[in-house]
C-alpha positions in Angstrom: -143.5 -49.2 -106.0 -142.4 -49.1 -110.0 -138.7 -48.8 -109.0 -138.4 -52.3 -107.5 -138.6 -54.3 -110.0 -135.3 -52.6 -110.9 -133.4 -53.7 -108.0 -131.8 -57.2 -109.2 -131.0 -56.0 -112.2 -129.2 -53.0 -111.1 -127.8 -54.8 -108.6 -126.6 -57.3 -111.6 -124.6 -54.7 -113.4 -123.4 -52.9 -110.4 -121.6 -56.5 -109.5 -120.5 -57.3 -113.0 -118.9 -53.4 -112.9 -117.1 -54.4 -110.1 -115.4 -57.5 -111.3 -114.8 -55.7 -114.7 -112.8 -52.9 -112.6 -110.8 -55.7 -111.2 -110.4 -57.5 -114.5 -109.4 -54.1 -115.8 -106.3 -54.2 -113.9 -105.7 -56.6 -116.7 -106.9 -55.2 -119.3 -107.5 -51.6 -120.1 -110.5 -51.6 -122.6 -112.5 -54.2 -120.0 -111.4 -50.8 -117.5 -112.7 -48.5 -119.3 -116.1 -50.0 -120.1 -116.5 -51.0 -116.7 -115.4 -47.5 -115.1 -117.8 -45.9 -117.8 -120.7 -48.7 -117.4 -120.4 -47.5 -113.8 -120.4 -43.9 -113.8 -123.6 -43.8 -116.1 -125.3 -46.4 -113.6 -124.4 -43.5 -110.7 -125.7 -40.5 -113.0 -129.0 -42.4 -113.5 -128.8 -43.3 -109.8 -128.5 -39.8 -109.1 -131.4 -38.4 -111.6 -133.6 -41.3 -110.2 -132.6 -40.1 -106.6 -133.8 -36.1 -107.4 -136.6 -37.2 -109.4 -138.3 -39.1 -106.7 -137.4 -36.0 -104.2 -134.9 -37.9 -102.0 -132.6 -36.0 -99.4 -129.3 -34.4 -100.4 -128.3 -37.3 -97.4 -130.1 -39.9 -99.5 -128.4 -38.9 -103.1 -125.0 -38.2 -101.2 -123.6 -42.0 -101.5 -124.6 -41.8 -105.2 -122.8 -38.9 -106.0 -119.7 -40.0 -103.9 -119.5 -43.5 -106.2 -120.3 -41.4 -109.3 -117.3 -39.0 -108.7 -115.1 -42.1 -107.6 -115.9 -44.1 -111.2 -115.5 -40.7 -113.1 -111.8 -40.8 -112.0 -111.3 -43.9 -112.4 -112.9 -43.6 -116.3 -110.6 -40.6 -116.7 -107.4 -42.0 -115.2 -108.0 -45.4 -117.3 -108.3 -43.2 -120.5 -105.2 -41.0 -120.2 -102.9 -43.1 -118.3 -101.3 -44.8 -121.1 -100.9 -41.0 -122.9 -99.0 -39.9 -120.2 -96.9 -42.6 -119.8 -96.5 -43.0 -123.2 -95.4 -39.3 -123.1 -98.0 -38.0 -125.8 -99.7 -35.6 -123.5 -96.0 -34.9 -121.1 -96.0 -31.8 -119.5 -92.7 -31.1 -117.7 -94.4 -31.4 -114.6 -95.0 -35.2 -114.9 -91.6 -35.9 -118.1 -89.6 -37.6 -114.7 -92.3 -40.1 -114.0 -93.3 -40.5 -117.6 -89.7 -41.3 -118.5 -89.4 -43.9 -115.3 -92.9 -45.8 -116.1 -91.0 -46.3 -120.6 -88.1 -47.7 -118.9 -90.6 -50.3 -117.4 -93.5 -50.1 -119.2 -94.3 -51.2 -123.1 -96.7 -48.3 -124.6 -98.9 -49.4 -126.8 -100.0 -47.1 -129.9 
């Protein structure tokens, strides 16, 4: 089969994604790559899984870990602009203004 040759590598940058999410707790850029690295891994996944004529079962834990690292992407991209109160609506200025007290925003 073509596709196997694929497998360590994939497997490769799936593990490095993973321990750049955990070094993203750290550090937001190496979070948002990571997230980002991850969620276009899951949409190929997910084209490679419909383009080979696999099961809504088979594609299912593909787009379940897509959906996952597209939150994470978008929460690691505007968290600091809601904290930061740039993007406050009055719906979240109470825990914007708790998280300045404690938090240092960065520009």
């Amino acid at each position: 089969m073509a596709l196997a040759r694929f497998r360590r590598p994939i497997g490769a940058v799936e593990c490095l994604g993973a321990l750049g999410l955990l070094a993203g707790q750290f550090n937001r850029p190496v979070l948002v790559l990571a997230a980002a690295g991850l969620t276009l891994t899951m949409l190929m996944a997910i084209a490679t899984r419909i383009r080979i004529g696999d099961s809504l079962a088979q594609t299912l834990p593909a787009i379940v870990l897509f959906a996952l690292n597209a939150f994470v992407l978008g929460f690691a991209i505007t968290q600091n602009s809601v904290l930061c109160g740039s993007k406050s609506s009055p719906s979240d200025l109470a825990t914007a203004h708790r998280w300045r007290q404690s938090t240092t925003c960065r520009p």
